[in-house]
N, C-alpha and C positions, 0 to 999 in steps of 0.2 A: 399619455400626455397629449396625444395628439393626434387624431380621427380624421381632419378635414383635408383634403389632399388640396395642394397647391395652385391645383387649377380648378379647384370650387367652386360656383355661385357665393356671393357673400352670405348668404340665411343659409349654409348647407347643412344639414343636421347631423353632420358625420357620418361616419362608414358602418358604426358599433351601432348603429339609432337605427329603432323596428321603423323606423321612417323614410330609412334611405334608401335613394333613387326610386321615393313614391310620392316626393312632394311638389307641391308646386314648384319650390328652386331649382328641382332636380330635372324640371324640364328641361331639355338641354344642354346639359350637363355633360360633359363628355364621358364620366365617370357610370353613370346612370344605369345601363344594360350593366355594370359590373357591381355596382351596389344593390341593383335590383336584386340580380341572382341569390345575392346572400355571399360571394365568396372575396369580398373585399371585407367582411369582417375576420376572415381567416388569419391569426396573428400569424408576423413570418417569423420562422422557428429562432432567427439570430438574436430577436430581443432577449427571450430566455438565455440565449448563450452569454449575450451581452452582459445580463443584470448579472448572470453566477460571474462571470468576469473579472465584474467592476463591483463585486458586492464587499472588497476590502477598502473602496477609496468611500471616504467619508462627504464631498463636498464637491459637487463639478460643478464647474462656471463655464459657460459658455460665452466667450468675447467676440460682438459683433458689431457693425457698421453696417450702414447704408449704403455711405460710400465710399470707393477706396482712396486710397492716398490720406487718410487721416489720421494713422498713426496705428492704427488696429495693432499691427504685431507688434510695434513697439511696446504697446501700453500690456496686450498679453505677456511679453517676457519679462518686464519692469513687477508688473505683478505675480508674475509664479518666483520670480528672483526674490522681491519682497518679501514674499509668504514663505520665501525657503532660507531668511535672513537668521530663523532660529532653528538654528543645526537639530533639535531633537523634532524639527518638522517635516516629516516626507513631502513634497510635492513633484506633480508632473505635467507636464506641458506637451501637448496635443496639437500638431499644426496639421490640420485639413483643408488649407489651401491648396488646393491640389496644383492650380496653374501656376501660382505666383508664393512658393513656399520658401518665405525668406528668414524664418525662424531661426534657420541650423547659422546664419550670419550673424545676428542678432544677438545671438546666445555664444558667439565665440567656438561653434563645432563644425563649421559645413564642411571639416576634411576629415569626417569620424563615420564609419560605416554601423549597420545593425548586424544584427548574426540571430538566426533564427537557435534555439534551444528546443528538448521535449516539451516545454513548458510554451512555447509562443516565441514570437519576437522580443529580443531584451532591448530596453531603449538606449538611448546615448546619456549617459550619468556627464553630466558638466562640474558635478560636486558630489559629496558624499547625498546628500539628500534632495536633490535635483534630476532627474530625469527627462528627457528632450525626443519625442518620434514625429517624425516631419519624412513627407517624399522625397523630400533635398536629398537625405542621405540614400534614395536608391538612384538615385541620378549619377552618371556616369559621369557628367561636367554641370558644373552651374550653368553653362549657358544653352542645355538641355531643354528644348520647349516641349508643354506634358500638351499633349495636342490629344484631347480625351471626350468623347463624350458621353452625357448623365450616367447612362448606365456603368461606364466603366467607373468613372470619379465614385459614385455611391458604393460601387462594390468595394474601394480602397475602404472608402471610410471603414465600411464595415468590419472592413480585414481588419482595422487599425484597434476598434475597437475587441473587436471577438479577441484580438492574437497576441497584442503585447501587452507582457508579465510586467504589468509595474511593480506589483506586491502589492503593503499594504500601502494607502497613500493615506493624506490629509486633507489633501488639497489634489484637483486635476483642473487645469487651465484648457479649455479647447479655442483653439484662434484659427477661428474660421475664414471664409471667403466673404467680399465684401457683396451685397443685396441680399434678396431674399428667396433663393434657390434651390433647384433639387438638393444640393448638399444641405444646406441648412434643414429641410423637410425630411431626409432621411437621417440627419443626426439627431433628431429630436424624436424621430418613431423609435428608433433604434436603441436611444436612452431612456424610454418611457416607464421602464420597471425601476431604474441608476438611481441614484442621490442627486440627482438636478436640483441644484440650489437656486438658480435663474440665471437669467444672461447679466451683463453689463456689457452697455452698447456705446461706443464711441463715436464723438463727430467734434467738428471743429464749430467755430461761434456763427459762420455766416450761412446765411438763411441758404444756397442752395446745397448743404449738408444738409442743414434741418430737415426739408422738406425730407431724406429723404429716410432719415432716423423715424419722425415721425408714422413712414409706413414701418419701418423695422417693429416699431412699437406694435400698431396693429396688427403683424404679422405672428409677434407674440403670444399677444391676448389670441387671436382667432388659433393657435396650436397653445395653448393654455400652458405657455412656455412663462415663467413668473420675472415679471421685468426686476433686476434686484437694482438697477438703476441708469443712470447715466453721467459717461465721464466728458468733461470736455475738454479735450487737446488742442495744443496751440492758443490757448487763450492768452491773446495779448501778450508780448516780449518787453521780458525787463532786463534794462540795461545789466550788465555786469559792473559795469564802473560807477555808474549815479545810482541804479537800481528805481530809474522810471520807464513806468509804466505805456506802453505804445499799443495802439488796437492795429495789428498788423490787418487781420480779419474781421476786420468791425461789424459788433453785432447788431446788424441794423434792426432786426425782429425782435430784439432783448435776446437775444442767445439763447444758450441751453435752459440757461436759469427759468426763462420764461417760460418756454415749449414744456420741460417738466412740468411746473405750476398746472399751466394749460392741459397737458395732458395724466396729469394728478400718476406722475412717476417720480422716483427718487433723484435728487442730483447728488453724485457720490463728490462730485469737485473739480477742480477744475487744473489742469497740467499747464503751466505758460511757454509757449514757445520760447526752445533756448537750445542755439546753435550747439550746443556740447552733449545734445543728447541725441542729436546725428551722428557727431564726432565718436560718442564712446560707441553706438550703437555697432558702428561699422568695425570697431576695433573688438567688436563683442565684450565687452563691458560694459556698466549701467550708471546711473547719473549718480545714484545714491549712497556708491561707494565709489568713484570717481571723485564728485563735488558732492560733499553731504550734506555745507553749509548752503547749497542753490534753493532760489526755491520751488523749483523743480522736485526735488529729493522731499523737501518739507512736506509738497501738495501728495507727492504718493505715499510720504509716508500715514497722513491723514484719512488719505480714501482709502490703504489699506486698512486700516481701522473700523470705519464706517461699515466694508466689506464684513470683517468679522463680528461685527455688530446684527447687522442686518442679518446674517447668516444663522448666530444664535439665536437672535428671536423667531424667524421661521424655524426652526428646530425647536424651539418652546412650545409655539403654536401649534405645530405638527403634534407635538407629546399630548398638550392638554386637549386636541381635540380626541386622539386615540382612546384618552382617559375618558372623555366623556360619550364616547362609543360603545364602549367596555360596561358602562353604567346602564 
């Protein structure tokens, strides 16, 4: 899925390409003397482990942002909870924020610990069909600071990836770290054999979020990570009593709405700010079974749809091109 290392030239031809670290981009490259030699196209042996790993779960999403504070993990639990709303549906939920891993609160478990098996790490079940693995739970206290650098953080991921036994899944939610960093770059090498469905990337409606979704976008396309859309949080708060509408965040740029058009990506929909989805969050419950009639609830129950829409027709497209491979 993904050849181009993070700190690339923009034309770089990737690591795989009989061209790398001989082209003009590559001048300068700090990568250059290691692409040259030939041993950056050396796959690292974890992806194979990864894929036989992860080759039961059907469907990963990876949920990002640009920038934080926009609601990222909120909207990752709201959605692996939505998609685990039909009890005959496995899903699990992956939190790789390694500094700021606020999931196990969110989800109602951060006083639940893991326990390692012959089989790998077993994750935190919050439901019969729900599954939860986040750093939270190897923290001795939440107010624990993971004071980590690249190398250590990517080797978690990896762990998280290669070692906990989900089973089978349907669904895996990964709720990443907010920019566009070593973690991100090694989750997506790491996933490159997996069922990577694409990401859906979260921001709020004012333009200095956008800008910086906007590079998330490019960040994608250039590790050929498939944008499956974008969500926008916080859009505009409606009353509870009159049920009008106020642009807390005004979108002075046209909002998300725009930027997608603009940059020809999906808008999965849009979430409105509403104080009660702090409230349940903190209490580890969700809006949609708290307040069902909100429309808060209504909007996610929407973009989950869109989600599983989007998802089957890449999986059609996937098929009919195999089909016409074959021929």
């Amino acid at each position: 899925m993904s050849d181009v290392p993070s700190n690339a030239p923009e034309a770089c031809p990737g690591t795989q390409s009989s061209e790398a670290g001989k082209t003009g981009p590559c001048q300068g490259c700090p990568n250059q003397t290691l692409c040259s030699s030939g041993q950056a196209k050396q796959l690292d042996p974890a992806v194979d482990e990864i894929a036989k790993k992860l080759s039961s779960v059907r469907n990963i999403l990876l949920v990002l942002s640009g920038k934080g504070g926009v609601g990222k993990s909120t909207v990752s639990a709201h959605l692996a909870a939505a998609l685990a709303h039909d009890n005959s549906t496995q899903v699990g939920l992956l939190d790789i924020d390694i500094c700021g891993p606020s999931v196990p609160q969110i989800m109602g478990c951060s006083d639940h610990q893991v326990y390692q098996s012959g089989s790998g790490w077993s994750p935190v079940f919050v439901q019969d069909n729900l599954a939860v693995m986040s750093v939270g739970f190897l923290l001795s206290s939440p107010r624990d600071a993971v004071i980590w650098r690249g190398p250590k953080k990517n080797g978690l991921i990896k762990q998280f990836l290669r070692d906990v036994d989900w089973g089978e899944l349907e669904w895996l939610i990964v709720d990443t770290p907010p920019g566009t960093s070593d973690e991100h770059l090694s989750c997506v090498q790491y996933l490159e054999k997996c069922n990577v469905r694409g990401a859906v990337l979260v921001t709020t409606p004012q333009e200095i979020s956008l800008q910086d979704v906007r590079k998330q976008i490019n960040f994608c396309r250039k590790v050929k990570l498939p944008v499956l859309g974008v969500l926008e949080n916080m859009s505009g708060f409606v009353c509870p009593n009159c049920h009008h509408k106020s642009q807390v965040f005004p979108p002075t740029t046209g909002g998300a709405s725009e930027m997608c058009e603009n940059m020809n990506v999906p808008l999965l929909g849009s979430i409105p700010l509403d104080p009660r989805i702090g409230q349940v969050s903190d209490a580890g419950e969700f809006i949609f079974t708290r307040c069902p009639d909100s429309p808060a609830a209504k909007s996610y129950s929407e973009i989950i749809q869109r989600v599983r829409k989007l998802c089957e027709q890449q999986l059609q497209l996937k098929d009919e091109n195999h089909e016409q491979n074959d021929h």
